[in-house]
PDBQT receptor file of N, H, CA, C and O in Angstrom, charges set to zero:
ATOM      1  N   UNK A   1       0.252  14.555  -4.695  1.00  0.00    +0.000 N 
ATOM      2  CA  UNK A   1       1.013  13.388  -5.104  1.00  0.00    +0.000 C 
ATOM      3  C   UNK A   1       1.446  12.537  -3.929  1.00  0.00    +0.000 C 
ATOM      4  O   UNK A   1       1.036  12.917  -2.832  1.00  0.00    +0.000 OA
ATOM      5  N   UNK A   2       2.124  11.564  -3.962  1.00  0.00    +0.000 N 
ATOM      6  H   UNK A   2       2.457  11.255  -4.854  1.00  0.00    +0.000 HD
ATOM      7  CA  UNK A   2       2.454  10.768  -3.177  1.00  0.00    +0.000 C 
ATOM      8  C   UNK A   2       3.651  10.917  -2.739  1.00  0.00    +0.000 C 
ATOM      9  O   UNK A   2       4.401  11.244  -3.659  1.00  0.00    +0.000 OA
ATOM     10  N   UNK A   3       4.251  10.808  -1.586  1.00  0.00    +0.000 N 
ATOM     11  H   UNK A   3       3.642  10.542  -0.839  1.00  0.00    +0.000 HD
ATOM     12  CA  UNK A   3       5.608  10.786  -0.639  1.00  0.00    +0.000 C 
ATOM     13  C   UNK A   3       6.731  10.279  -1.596  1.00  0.00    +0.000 C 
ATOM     14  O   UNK A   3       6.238  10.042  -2.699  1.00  0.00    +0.000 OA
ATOM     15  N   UNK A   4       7.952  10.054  -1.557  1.00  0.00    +0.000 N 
ATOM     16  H   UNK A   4       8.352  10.246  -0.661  1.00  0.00    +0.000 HD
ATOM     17  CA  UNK A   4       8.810   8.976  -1.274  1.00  0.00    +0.000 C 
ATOM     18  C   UNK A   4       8.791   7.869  -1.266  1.00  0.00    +0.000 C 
ATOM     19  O   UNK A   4       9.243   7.024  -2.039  1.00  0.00    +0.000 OA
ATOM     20  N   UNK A   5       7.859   7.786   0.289  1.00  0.00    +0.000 N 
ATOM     21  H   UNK A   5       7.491   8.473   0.917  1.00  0.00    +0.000 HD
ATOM     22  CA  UNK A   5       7.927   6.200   1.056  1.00  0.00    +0.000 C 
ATOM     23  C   UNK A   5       7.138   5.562   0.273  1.00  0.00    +0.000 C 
ATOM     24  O   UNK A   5       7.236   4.438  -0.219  1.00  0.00    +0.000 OA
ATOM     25  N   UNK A   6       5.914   6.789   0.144  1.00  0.00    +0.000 N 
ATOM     26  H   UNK A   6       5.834   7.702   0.544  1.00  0.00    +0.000 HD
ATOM     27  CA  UNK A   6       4.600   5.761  -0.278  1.00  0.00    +0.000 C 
ATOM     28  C   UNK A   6       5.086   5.160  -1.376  1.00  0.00    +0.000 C 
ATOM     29  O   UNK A   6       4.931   3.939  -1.402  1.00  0.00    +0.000 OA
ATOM     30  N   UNK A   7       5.734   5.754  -2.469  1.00  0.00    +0.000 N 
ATOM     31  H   UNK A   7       5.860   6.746  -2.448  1.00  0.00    +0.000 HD
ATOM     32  CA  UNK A   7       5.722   5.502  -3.757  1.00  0.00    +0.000 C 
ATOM     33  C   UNK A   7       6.977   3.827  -3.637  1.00  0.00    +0.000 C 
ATOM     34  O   UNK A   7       7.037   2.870  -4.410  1.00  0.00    +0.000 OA
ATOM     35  N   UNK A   8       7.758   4.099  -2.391  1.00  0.00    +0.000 N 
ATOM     36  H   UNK A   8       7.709   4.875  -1.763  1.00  0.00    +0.000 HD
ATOM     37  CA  UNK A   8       8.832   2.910  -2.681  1.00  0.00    +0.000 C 
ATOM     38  C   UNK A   8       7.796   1.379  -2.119  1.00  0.00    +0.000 C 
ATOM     39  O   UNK A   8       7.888   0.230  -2.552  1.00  0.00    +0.000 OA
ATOM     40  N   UNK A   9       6.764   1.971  -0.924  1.00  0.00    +0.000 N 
ATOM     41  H   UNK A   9       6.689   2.904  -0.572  1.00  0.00    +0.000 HD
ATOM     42  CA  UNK A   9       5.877   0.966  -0.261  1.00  0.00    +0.000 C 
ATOM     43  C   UNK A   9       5.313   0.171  -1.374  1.00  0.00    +0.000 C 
ATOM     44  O   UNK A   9       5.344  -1.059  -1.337  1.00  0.00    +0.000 OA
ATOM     45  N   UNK A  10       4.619   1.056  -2.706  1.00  0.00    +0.000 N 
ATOM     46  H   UNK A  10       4.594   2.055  -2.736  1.00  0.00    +0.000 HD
ATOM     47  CA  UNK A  10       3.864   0.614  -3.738  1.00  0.00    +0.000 C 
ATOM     48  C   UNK A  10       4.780  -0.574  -4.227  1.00  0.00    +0.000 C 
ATOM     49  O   UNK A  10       4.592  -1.785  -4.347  1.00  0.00    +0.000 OA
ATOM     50  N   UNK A  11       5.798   0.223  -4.448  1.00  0.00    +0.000 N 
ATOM     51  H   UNK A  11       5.951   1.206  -4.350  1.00  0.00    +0.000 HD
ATOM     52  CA  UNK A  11       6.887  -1.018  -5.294  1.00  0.00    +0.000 C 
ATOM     53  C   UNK A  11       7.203  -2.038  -4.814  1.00  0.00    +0.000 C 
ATOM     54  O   UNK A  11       7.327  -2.974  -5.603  1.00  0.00    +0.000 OA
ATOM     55  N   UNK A  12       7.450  -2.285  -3.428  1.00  0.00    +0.000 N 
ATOM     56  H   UNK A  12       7.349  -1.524  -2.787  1.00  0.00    +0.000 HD
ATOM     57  CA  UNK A  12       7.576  -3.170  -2.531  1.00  0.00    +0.000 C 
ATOM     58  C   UNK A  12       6.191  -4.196  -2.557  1.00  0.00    +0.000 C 
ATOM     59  O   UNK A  12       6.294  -5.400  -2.325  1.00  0.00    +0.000 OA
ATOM     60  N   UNK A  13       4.984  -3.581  -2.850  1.00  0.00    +0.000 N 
ATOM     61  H   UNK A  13       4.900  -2.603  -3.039  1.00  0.00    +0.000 HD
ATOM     62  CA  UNK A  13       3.650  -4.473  -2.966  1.00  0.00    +0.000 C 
ATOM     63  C   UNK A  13       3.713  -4.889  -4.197  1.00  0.00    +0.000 C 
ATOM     64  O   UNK A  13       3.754  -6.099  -4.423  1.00  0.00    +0.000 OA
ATOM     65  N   UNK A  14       3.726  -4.293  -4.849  1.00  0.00    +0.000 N 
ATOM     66  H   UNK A  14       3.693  -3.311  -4.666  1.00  0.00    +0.000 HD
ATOM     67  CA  UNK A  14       4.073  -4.979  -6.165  1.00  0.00    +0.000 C 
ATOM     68  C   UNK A  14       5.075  -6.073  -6.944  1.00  0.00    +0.000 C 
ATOM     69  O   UNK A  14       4.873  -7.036  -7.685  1.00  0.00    +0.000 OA
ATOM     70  N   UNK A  15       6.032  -5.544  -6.493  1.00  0.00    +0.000 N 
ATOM     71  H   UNK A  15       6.196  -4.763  -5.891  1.00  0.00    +0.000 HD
ATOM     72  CA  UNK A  15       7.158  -6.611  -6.571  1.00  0.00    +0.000 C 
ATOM     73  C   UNK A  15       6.821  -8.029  -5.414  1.00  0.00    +0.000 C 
ATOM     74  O   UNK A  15       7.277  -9.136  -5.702  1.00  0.00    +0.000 OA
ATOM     75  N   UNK A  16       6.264  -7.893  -4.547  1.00  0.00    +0.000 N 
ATOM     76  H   UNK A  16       5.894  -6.994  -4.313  1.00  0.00    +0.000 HD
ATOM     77  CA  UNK A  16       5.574  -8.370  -3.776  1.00  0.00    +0.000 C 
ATOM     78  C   UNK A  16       4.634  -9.976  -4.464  1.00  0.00    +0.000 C 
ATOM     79  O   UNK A  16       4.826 -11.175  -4.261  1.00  0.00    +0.000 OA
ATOM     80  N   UNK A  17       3.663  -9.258  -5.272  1.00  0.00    +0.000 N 
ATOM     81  H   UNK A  17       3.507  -8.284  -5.437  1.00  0.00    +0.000 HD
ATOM     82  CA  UNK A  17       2.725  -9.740  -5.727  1.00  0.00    +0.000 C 
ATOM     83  C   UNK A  17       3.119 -10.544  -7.068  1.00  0.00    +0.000 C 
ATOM     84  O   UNK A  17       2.620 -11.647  -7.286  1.00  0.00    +0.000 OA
ATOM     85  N   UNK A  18       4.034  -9.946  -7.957  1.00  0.00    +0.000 N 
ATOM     86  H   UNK A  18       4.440  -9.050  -7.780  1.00  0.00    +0.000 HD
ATOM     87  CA  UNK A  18       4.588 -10.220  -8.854  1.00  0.00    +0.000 C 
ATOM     88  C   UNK A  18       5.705 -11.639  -8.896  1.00  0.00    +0.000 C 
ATOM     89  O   UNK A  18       6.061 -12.524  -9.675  1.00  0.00    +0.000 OA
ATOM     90  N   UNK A  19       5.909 -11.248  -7.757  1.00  0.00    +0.000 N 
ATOM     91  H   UNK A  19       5.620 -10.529  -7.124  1.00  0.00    +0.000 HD
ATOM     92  CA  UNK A  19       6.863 -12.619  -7.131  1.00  0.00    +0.000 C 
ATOM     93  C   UNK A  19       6.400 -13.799  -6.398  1.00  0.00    +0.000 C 
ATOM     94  O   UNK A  19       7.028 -14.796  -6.043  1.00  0.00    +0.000 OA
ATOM     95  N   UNK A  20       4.768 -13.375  -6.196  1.00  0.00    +0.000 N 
ATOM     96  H   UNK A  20       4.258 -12.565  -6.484  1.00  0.00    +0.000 HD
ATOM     97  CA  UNK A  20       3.624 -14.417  -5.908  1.00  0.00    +0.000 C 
ATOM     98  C   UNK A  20       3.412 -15.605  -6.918  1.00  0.00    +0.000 C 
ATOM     99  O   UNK A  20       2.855 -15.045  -7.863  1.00  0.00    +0.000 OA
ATOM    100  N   UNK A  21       3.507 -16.551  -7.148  1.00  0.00    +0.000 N 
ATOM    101  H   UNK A  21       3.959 -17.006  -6.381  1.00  0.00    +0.000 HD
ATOM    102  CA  UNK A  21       3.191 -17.213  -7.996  1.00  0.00    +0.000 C 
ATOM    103  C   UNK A  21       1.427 -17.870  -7.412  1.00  0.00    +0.000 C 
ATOM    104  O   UNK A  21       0.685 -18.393  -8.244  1.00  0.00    +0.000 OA
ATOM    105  N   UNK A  22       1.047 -17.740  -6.102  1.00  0.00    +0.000 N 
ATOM    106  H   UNK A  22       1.650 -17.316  -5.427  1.00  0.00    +0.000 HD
ATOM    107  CA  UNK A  22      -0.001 -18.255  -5.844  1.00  0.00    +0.000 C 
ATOM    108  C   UNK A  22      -0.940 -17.046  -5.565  1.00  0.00    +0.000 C 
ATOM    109  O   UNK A  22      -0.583 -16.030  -4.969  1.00  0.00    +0.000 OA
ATOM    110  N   UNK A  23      -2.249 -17.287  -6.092  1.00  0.00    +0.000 N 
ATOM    111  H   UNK A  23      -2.540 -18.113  -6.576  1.00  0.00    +0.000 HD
ATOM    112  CA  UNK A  23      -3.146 -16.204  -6.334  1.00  0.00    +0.000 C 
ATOM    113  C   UNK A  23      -3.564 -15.634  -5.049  1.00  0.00    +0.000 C 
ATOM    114  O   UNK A  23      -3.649 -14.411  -4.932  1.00  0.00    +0.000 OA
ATOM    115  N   UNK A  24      -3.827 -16.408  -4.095  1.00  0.00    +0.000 N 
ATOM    116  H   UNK A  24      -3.757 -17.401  -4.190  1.00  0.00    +0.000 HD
ATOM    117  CA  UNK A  24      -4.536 -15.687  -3.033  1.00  0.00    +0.000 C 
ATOM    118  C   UNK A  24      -3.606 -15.389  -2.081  1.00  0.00    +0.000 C 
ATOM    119  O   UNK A  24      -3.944 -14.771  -1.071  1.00  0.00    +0.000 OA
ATOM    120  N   UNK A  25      -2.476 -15.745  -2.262  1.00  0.00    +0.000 N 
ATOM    121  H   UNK A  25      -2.202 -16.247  -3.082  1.00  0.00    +0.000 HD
ATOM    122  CA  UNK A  25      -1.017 -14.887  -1.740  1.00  0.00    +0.000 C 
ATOM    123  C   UNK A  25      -0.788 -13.638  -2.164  1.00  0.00    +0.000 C 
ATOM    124  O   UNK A  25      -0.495 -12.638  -1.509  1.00  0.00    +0.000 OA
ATOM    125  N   UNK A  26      -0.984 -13.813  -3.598  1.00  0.00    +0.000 N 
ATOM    126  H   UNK A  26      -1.222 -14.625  -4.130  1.00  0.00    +0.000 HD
ATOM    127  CA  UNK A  26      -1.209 -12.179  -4.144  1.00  0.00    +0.000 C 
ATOM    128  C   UNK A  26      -2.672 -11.346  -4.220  1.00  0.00    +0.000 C 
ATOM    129  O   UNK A  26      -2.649 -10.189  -4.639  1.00  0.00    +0.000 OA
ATOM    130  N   UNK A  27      -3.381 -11.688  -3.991  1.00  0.00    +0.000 N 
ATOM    131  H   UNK A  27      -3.401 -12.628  -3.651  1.00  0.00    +0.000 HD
ATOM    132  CA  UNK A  27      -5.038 -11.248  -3.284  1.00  0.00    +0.000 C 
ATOM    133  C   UNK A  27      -4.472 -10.511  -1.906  1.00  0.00    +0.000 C 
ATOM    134  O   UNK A  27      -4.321  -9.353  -1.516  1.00  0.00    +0.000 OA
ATOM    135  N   UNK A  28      -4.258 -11.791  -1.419  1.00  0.00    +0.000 N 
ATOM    136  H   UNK A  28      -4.381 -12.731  -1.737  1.00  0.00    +0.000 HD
ATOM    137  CA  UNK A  28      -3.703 -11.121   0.327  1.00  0.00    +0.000 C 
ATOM    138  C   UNK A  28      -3.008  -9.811   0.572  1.00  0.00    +0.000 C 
ATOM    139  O   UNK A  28      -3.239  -9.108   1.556  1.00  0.00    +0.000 OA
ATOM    140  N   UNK A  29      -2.090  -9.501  -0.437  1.00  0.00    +0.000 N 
ATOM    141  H   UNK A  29      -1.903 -10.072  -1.237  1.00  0.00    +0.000 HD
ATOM    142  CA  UNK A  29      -0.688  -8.517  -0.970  1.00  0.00    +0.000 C 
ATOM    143  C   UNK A  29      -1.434  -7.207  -1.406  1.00  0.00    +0.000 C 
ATOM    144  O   UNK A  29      -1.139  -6.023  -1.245  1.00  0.00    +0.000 OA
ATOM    145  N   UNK A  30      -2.362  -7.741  -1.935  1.00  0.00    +0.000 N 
ATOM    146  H   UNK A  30      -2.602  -8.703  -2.066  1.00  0.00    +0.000 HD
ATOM    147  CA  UNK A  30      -2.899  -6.084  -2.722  1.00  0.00    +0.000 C 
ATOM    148  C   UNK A  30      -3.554  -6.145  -1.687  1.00  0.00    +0.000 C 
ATOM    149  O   UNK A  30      -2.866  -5.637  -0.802  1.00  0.00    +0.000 OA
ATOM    150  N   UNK A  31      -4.683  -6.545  -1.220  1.00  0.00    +0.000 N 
ATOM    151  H   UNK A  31      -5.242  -6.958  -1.939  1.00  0.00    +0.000 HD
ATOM    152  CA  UNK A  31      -5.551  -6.356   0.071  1.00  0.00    +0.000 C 
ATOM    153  C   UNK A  31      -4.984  -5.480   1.434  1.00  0.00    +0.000 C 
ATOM    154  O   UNK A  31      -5.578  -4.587   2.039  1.00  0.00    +0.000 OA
ATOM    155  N   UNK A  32      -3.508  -6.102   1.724  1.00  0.00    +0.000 N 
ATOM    156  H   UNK A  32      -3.026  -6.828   1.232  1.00  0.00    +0.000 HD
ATOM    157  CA  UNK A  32      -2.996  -5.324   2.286  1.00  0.00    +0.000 C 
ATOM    158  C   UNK A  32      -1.928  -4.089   2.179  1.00  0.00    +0.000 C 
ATOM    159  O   UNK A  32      -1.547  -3.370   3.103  1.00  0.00    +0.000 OA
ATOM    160  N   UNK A  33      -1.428  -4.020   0.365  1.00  0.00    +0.000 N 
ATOM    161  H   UNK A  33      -1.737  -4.604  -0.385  1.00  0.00    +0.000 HD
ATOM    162  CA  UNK A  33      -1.435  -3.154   0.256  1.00  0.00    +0.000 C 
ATOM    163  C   UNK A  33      -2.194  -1.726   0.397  1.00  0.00    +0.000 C 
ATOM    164  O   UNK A  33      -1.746  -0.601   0.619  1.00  0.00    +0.000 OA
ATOM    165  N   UNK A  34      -3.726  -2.277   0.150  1.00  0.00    +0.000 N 
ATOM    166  H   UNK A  34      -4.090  -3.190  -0.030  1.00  0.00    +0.000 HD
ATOM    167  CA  UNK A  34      -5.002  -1.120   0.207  1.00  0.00    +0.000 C 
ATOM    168  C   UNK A  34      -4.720  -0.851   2.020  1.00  0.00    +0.000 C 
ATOM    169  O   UNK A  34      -4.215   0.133   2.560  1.00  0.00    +0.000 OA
ATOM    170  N   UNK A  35      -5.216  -2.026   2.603  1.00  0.00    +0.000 N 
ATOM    171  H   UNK A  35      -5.626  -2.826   2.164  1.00  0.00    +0.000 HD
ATOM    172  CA  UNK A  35      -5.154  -1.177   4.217  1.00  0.00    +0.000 C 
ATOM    173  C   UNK A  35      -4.247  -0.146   4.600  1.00  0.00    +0.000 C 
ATOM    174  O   UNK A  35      -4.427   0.878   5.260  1.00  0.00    +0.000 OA
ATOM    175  N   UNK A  36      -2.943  -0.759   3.895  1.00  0.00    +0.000 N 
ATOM    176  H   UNK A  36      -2.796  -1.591   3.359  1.00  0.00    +0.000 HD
ATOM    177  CA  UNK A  36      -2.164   0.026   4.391  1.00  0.00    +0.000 C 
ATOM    178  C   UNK A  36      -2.314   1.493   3.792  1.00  0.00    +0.000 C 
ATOM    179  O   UNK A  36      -2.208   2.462   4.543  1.00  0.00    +0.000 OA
ATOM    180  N   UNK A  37      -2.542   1.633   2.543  1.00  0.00    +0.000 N 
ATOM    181  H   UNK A  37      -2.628   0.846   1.933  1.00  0.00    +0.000 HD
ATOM    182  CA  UNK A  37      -3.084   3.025   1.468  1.00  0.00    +0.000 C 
ATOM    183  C   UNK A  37      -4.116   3.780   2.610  1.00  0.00    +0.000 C 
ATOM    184  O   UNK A  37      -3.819   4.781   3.262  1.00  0.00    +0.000 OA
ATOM    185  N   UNK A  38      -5.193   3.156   2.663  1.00  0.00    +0.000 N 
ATOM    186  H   UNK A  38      -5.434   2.343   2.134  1.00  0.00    +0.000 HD
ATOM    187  CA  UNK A  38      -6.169   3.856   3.703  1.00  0.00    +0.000 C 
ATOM    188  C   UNK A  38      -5.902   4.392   4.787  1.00  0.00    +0.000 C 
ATOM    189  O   UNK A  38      -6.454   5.396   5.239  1.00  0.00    +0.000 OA
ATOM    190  N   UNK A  39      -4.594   3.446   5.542  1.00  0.00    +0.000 N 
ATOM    191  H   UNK A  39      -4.146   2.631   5.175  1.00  0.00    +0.000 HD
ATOM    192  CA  UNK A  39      -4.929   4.330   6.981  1.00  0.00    +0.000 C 
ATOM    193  C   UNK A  39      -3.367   5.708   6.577  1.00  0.00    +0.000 C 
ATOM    194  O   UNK A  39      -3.112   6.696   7.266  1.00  0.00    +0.000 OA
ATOM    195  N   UNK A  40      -2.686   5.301   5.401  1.00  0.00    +0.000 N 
ATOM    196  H   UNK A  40      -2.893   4.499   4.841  1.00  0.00    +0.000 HD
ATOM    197  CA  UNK A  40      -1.706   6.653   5.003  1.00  0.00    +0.000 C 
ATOM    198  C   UNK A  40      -2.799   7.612   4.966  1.00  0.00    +0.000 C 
ATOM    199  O   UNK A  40      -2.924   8.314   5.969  1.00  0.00    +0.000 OA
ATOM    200  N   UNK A  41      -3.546   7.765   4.084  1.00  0.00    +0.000 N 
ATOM    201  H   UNK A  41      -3.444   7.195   3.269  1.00  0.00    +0.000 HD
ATOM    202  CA  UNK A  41      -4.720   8.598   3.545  1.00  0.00    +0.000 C 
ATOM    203  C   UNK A  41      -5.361   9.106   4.696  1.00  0.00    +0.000 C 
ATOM    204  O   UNK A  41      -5.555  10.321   4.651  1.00  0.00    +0.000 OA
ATOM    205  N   UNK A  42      -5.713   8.574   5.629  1.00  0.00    +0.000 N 
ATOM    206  H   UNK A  42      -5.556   7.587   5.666  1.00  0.00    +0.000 HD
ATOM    207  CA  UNK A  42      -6.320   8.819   7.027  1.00  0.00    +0.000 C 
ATOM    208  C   UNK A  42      -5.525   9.195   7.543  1.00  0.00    +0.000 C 
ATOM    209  O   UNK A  42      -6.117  10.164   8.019  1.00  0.00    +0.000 OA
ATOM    210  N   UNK A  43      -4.199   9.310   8.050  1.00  0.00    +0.000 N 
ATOM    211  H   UNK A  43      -3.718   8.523   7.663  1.00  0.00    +0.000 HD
ATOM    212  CA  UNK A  43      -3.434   9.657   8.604  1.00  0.00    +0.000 C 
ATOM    213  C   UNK A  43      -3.090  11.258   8.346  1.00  0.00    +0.000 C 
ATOM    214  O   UNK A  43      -3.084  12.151   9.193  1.00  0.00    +0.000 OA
ATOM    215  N   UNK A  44      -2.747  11.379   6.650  1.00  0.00    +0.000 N 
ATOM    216  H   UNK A  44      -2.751  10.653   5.962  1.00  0.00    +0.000 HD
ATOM    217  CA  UNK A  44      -2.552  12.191   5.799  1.00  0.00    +0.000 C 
ATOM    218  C   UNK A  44      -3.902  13.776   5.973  1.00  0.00    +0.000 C 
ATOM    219  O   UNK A  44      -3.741  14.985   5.810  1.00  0.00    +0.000 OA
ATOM    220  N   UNK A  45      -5.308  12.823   6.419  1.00  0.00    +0.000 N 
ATOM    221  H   UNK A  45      -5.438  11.840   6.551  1.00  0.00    +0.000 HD
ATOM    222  CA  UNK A  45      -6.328  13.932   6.719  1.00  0.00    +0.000 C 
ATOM    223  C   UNK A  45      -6.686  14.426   7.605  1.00  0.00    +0.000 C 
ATOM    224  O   UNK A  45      -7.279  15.496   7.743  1.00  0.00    +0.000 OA
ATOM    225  N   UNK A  46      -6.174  13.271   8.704  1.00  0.00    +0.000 N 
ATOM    226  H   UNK A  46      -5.693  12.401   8.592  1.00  0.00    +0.000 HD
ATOM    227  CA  UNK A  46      -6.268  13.980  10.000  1.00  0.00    +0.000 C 
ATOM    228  C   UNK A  46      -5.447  14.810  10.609  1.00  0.00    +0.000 C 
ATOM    229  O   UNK A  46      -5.909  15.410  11.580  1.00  0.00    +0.000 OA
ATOM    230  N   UNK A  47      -4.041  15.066  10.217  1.00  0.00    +0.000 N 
ATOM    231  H   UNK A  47      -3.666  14.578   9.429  1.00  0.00    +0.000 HD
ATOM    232  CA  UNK A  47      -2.880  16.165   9.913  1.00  0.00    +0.000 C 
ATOM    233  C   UNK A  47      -3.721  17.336   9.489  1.00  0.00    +0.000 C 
ATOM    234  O   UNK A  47      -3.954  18.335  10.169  1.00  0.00    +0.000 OA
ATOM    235  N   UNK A  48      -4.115  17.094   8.356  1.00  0.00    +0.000 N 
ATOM    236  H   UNK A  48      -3.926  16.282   7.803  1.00  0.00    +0.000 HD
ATOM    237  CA  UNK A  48      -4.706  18.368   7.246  1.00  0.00    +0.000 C 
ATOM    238  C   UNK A  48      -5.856  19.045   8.567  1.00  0.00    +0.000 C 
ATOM    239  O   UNK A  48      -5.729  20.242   8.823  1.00  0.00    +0.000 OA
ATOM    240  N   UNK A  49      -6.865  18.277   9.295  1.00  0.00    +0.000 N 
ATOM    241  H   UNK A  49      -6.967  17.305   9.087  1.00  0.00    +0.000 HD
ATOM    242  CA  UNK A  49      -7.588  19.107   9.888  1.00  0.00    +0.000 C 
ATOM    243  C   UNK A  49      -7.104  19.138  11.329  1.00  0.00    +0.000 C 
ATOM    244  O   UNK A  49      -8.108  19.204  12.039  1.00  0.00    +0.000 OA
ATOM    245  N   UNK A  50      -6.279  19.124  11.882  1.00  0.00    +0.000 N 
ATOM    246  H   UNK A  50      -5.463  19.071  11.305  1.00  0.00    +0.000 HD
ATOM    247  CA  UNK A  50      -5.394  19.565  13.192  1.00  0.00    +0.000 C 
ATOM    248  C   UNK A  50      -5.857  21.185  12.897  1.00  0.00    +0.000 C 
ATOM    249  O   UNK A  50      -5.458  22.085  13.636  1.00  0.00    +0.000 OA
TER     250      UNK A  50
């Protein structure tokens, strides 16, 4: 499952996006919501194989 943080980060992108009224402001928002998802996830696996 997901952290804490991650789960408050999500909300923060979301509320984020939601409060976008212009589309590629909110394109931009999820876009960098994902980067940021990926390098948690990467972060998260490179721990696991230490």
């Amino acid at each position: 499952g997901m952290s804490d943080a991650e789960l408050l980060t999500l909300q923060k992108y979301k509320i984020k996006a939601m409060d976008s009224t212009d589309t590629l402001e909110r394109v931009n928002s999820g876009i960098e919501y994902v980067e940021h998802n990926i390098g948690m996830v990467a972060a998260r696996l490179a721990i696991q194989n230490i």
